[in-house]
Structures are given as C-alpha cells and as structure tokens.
DRENNULO-175463 format. One record per residue (C-alpha): chain; x, y, z. Coordinates in steps of 0.5 Angstrom, whole numbers. Example, Ala and Ser with C-alpha at 12.3 -4.5 7.8 and 13.67 -1.06 7.14 Angstrom:
REM residues 2
["A",[25,-9,16]]
["A",[27,-2,14]]
***
This chain:
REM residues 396
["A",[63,9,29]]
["A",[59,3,28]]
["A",[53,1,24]]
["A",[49,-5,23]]
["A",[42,-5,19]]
["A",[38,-2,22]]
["A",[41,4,24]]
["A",[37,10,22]]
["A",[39,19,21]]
["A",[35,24,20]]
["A",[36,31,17]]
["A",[32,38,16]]
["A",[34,43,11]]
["A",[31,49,10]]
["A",[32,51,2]]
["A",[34,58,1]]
["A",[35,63,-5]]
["A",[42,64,-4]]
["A",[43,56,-4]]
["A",[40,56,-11]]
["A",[44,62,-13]]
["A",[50,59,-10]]
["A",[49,52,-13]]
["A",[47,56,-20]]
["A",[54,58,-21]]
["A",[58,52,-18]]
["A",[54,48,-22]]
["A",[54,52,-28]]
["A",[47,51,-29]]
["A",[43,58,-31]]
["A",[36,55,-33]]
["A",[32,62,-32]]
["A",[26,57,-27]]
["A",[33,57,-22]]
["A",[34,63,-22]]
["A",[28,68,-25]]
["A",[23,69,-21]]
["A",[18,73,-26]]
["A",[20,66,-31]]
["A",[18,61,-25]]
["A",[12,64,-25]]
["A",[10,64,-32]]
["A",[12,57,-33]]
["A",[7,57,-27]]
["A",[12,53,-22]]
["A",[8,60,-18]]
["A",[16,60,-14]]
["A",[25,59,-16]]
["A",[26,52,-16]]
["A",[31,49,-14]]
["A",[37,44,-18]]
["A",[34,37,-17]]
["A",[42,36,-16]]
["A",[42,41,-9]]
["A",[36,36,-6]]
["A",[40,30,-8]]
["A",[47,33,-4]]
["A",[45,32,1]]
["A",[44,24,0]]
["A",[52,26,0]]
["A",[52,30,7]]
["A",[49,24,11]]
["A",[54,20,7]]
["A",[59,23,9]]
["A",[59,26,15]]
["A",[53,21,19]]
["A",[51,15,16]]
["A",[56,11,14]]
["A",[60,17,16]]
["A",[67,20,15]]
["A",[72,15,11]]
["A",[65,13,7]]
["A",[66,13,-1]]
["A",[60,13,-5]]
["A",[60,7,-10]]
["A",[53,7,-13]]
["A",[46,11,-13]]
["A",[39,9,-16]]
["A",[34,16,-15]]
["A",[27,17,-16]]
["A",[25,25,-16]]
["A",[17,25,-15]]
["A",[17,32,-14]]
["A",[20,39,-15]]
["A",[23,43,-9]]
["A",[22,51,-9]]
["A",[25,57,-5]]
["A",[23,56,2]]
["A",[21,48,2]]
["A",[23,45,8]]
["A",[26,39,5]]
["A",[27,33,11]]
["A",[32,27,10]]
["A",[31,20,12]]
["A",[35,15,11]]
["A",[37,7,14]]
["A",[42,2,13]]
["A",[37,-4,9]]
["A",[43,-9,8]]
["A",[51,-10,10]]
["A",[56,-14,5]]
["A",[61,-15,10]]
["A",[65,-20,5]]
["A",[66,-13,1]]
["A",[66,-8,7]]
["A",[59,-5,2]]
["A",[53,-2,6]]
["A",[46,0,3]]
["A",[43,6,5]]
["A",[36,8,3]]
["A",[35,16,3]]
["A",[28,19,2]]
["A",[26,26,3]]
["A",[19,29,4]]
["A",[17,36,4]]
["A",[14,41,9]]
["A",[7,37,7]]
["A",[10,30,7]]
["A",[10,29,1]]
["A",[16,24,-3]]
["A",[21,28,-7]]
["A",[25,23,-8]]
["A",[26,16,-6]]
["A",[34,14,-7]]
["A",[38,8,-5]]
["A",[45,8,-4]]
["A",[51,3,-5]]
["A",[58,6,1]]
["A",[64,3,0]]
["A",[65,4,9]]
["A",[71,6,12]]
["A",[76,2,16]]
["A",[75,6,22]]
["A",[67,4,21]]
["A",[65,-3,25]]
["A",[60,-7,22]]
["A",[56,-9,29]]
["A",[51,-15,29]]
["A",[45,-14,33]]
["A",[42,-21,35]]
["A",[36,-18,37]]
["A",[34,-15,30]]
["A",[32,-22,28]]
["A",[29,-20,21]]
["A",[34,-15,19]]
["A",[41,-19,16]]
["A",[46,-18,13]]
["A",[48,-21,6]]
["A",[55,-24,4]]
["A",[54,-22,-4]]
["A",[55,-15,-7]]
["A",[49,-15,-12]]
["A",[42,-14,-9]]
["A",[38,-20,-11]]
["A",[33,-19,-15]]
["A",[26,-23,-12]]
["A",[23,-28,-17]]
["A",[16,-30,-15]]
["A",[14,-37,-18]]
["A",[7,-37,-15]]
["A",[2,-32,-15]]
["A",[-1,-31,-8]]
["A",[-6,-26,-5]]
["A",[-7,-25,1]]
["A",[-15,-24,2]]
["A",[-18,-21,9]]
["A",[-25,-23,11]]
["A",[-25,-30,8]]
["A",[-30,-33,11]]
["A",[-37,-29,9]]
["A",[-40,-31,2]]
["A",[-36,-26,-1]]
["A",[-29,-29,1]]
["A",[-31,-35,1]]
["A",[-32,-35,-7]]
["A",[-26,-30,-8]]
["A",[-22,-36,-5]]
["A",[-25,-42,-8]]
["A",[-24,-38,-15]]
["A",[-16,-36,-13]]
["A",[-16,-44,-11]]
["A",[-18,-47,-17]]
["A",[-14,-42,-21]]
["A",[-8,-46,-18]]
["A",[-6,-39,-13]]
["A",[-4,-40,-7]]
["A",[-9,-37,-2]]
["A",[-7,-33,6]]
["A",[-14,-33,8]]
["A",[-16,-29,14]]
["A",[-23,-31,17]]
["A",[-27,-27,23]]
["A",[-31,-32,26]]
["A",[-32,-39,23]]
["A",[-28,-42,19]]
["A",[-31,-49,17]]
["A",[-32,-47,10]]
["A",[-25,-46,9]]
["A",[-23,-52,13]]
["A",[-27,-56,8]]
["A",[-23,-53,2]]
["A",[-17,-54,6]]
["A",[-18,-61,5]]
["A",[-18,-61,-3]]
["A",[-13,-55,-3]]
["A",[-6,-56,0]]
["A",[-4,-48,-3]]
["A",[-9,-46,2]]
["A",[-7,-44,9]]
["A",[-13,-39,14]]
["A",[-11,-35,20]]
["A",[-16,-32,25]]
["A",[-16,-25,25]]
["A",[-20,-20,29]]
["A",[-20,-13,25]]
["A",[-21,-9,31]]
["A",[-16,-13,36]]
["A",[-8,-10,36]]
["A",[-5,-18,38]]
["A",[-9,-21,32]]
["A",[-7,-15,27]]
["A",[0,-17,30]]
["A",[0,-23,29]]
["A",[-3,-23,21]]
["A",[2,-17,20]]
["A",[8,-23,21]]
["A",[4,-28,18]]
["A",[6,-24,11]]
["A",[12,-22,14]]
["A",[14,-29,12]]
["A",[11,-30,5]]
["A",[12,-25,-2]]
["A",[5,-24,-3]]
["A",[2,-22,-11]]
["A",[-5,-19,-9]]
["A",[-9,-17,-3]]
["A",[-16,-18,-4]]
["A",[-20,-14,2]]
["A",[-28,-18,3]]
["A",[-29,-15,10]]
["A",[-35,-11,12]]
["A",[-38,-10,19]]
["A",[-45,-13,20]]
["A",[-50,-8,16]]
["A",[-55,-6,20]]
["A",[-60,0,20]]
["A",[-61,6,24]]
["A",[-65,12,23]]
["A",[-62,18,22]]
["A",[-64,22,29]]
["A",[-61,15,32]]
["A",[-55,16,29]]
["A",[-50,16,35]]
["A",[-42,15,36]]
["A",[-43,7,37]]
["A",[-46,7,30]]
["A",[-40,10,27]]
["A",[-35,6,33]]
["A",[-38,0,30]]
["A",[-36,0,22]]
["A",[-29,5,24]]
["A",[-27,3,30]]
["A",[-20,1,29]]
["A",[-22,-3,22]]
["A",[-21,3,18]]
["A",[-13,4,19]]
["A",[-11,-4,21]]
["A",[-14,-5,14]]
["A",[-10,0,12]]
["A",[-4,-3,16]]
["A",[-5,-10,13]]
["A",[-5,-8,6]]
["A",[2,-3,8]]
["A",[5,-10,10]]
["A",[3,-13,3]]
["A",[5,-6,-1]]
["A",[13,-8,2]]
["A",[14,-14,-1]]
["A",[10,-12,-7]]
["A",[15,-7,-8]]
["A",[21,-12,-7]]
["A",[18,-16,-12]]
["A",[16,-9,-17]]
["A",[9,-11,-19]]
["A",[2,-12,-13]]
["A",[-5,-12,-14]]
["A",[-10,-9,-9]]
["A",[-17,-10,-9]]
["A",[-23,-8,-5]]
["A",[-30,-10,-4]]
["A",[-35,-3,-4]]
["A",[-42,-3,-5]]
["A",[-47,0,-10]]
["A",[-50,4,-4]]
["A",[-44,9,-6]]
["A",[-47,10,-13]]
["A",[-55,9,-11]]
["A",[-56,10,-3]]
["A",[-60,8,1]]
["A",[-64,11,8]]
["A",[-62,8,14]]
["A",[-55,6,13]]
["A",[-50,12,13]]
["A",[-45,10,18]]
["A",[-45,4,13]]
["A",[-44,8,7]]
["A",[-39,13,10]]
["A",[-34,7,12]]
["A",[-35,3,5]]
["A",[-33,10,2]]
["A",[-28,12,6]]
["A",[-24,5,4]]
["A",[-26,7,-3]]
["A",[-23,13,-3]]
["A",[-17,9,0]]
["A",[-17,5,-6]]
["A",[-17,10,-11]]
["A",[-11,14,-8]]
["A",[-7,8,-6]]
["A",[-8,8,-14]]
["A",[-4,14,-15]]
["A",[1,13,-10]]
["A",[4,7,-13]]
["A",[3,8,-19]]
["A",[10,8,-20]]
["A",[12,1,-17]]
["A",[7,-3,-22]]
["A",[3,-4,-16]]
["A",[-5,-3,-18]]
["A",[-11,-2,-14]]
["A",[-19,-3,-17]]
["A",[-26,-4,-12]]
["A",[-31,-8,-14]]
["A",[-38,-3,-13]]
["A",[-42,-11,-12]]
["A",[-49,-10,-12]]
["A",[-54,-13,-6]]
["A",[-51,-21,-6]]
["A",[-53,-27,-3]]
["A",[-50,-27,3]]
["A",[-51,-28,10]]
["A",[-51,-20,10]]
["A",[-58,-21,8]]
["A",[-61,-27,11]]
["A",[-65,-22,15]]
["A",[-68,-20,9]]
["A",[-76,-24,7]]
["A",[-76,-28,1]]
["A",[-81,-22,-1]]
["A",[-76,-16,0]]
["A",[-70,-21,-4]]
["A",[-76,-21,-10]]
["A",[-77,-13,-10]]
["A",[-70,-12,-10]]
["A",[-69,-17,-16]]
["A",[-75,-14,-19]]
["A",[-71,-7,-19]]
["A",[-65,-10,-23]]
["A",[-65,-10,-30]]
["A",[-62,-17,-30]]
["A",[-69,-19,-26]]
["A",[-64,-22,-20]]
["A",[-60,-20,-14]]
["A",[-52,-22,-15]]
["A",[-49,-28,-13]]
["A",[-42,-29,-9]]
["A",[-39,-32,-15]]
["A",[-41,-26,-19]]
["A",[-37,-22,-16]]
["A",[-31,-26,-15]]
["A",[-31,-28,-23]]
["A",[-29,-20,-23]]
["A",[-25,-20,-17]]
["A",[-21,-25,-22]]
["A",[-21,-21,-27]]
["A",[-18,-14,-24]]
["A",[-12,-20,-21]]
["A",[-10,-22,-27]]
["A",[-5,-20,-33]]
["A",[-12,-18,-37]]
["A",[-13,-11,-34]]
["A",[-7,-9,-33]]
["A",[-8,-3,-35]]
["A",[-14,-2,-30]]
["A",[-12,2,-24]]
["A",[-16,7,-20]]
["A",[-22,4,-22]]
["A",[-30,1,-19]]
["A",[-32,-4,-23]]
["A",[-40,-5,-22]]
["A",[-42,-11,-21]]
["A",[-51,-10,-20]]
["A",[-54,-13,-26]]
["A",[-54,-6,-30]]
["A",[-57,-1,-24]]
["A",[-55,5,-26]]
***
C-alpha cells in the first residue's frame, strides 16, 4: 500500500439505536441522554444522542483499515467537537494525509466529519506511527505538498502583519492601503483597472507589492489565489465594489443583477477561503468588508446594488460565527456616501443636498473610513466580531 500527501479516503455511516446502545454498554457510559428517549427530549436534544467516543471511532476504522491502513498505530490526536450526532444522522468522514515525516516513519491525517446538512461535527488531526509494509510515495507533481523531516509540526510565527486588500485601486482602497502603509503593514493590494496611485506608493513604500485582478475572470482569480498561496496573510480588507448606477425598478432585468453578482460574489468569497487557510496555520485572521449605508437607509433606483452589498454583508456576518473558533474575525464598515469616484457623476449640488442631510454637515472622506478599517484590524477591537461599524457622519 502507498501513501503520499495528499492522498484522500472518504466514509459515510449511518448512525443507528443499536450502535449506541451496543457502544452505552462496552463503554459503560449510561448517561440517560444516550440511552432515554423521553430524558433526550426533556433535555430538549428533541432525539437519543449518540457518544461523542462513537463518532470519533471511526477516525480509528480509517486509520486502521484505509488511510494509513493495516499495520498503522495511532501515536497522537488533537480533536475538536463542533456539533452533536443523534439517532439517524448520517455522519460523513473526510479524511487527507497534510504531512509525512519520513526520518520517524510518522504520517499526519486530518479527519473531519460533516452531517447529513453539512455542517462539522468535529475537526481531528491525527499523528500514525506507519507500517512497514506502507511505502511513502513522493509525487513529483504535487509540487506544493511536501514533506517534512521533523516530528513536531512547527508552529507559524508571523513577524509582520500583512493584509491582503481587494480593489485597492478606488478612493476607498487606495486610502485603506496608504493608512496600512504607514503603519509599517506589508500590503498585497489587488487593483482592477488603474494602478497609478499605487505606483506612486511603491515608490515610497518597499512593503508594497499590486497585482492586477479581474473579479470576474477565472485566469485572474487563479493567479491572485497563488499569489496568497505564497505568503501568511494577517487581514484581508475587501473595497471592491461594481460601478453603481441607477435603474428604475420596471427596468430591473437579468443584466442589471448579472453586472454586480456575475461571479464577483463567489471568487470574492474564494479569495478570502485562501486567506481563511493560513489564517488558521498561524491561529488568528482578521476579515473586513466595505458595505454601504443604503443596507440601513436605501435609496430608489439601486436594488441590485443594495442586494449585492447585503449579500456580502450577510457573508461577513456569518463567516464571523464560522471561525470563531480559530481567533479569526470578520467586521463591515457600513461607509457613508464617500468621496469617491463612485459619485463623480453627481453635481456639486446634489453633493451639498446630500452633505446637508448629515448631522456632521458633510459627506464622508476616504480616509474616514480607512481610519475605521484600521481600527477593526488592530489589537483594539479584538473583542469585535460579527459587526457593522457605521461611518456617515451620524445618519440614523
């Protein structure tokens, strides 16, 4: 049998009242919610739930009988358990070798476990002392999974913070960079179209590096995916919007959604999943959204807007709850009408109508909003998750 990193076994199992009863009396484990229907319900678990132990056995079926396979002795495990099992759930293993240590003949598998609605029931990483019989196998074309020659995984330290910030080249990101910049953050800025402003940063600032990226094309998503692939990101920051434009409501037709979703809504989504991975190698991340005050108060004429901007904020928030548990954090900035070149179309008058509206008498500055954005990345608001910070001079 071989194994090499990389190398991925899957199993499904169906848990049953007989498996819990039969695993109540070899464990000796008779707490009346495994084994009393009418207690369970009263404990408001609505079904018998099953042993946290019995889920986690099979982590040792796999071990033992696939992935190392026969001969494999389990030498170590780190588990998390995220959700409890019930009566009928259909519990689904995945499991993947992350690392070989040759020089001790050790293996690292990572085994996770979803139900039936896909949601984790525990997170596990294993440590197998392997089999003689087990030859460790190096693909050469898995270039970027390797293996290691020490035992001990090693743990990442991160001497620079550096965020990762998408649309870094409109009035919004271009102050969010130059406020990361000169608090001595590195800075992986994606731009959309123009990069001169970032050029001339570049000229002052050696900590930062500007990729183009096209949202919406698959090659340039790619390309930005292994770009962070490279590096041990600390924040990301996402200032990308579409260009806003009105639409009459009658008007309303696929295209106008088509040109805020197309595709934007989920490589944004991919870009920060690349970020979440080695946010969780290194146990702590920050994620920060720019949303908009028309969530709070809209406006007519821009509800494809205002759905896409609460799609993302919607993503933000529960992104918040699902990695809570790594230390990473997810916040918005609901900004205020900015100055930007999102509104250059707008008359002088119209900007004075809208600054007059504002209990602060004017519209928002870039840099009003990047001062926030710096806040919710630094140790500051560290207790800040889940939320929308409002920045639109006291509009309520």
């Amino acid at each position: 049998m071989n194994i090499f990193v990389g190398k991925k076994y899957y199993l499904k199992k169906k848990i049953t009242k007989k498996d819990i009863k039969i695993f109540s009396n070899l464990s000796g484990d008779k707490n009346p919610i495994h084994i009393n229907q009418s207690y369970a319900k009263k404990m408001g678990f609505g079904k018998i739930v099953a042993h946290g132990m019995l889920s986690e056995s099979f982590i040792s079926a796999i071990i033992g009988n696939f992935l190392p396979g026969p001969g494999s002795l389990w030498a170590e495990k780190k588990i998390k358990f995220l959700k409890i099992v019930r009566e009928a759930d259909i519990i689904n293993l995945e499991s993947e070798v992350v690392e070989i240590h040759s020089a001790n003949n050790l293996a690292v598998v990572d085994i996770k476990a979803y139900n039936q609605f896909r949601e984790l029931v525990f997170d596990s990483t294993n440590k197998i002392i392997l089999s003689k019989n087990i030859k460790i196998k190096h693909n050469k074309d898995q270039k970027n999974l390797k293996t290691s020659k020490n035992f001990q995984k090693k743990k990442i330290r991160i001497k620079k913070n550096l965020v990762v910030i998408i649309g870094a080249s409109g009035g919004i990101g271009i102050e969010v960079t130059k406020k990361f910049l000169k608090k001595n953050f590195n800075v992986i800025a994606f731009y959309g179209s123009d990069n001169s402003e970032l050029k001339k940063l570049k000229k002052n600032f050696k900590n930062l590096n500007y990729y183009k990226l096209n949202i919406k094309s698959k090659k340039s998503v790619d390309n930005s995916l292994s770009t962070i692939n490279q590096i041990y990101p600390t924040h990301i920051v996402n200032c990308y919007t579409p260009k806003i434009y009105p639409i009459d409501f009658e008007k309303i037709s696929n295209k106008d959604f088509d040109h805020y979703f197309e595709k934007s809504l989920f490589n944004i989504f991919k870009i920060i999943k690349e970020c979440v991975k080695k946010f969780k190698l290194i146990n702590h991340g920050n994620i920060i959204d720019i949303s908009s005050v028309f969530l709070k108060l809209p406006e007519q004429n821009l509800l494809p807007y205002i759905t896409f901007k609460g799609s993302m904020s919607a993503m933000i928030k529960s992104l918040s709850v699902e990695l809570a548990s790594h230390n990473i954090r997810a916040n918005s900035v609901m900004a205020g009408v900015t100055d930007t070149q999102q509104i250059s179309d707008m008359s002088n008058k119209q900007k004075l109508l809208l600054a007059a509206k504002t209990p602060l008498q004017r519209i928002a500055k870039p840099s009003d909003v990047a001062n926030v954005v710096y806040f919710l990345s630094s140790n500051d608001s560290d207790f800040i998750t889940g939320s929308s910070i409002d920045v639109n001079g006291g509009i309520v």
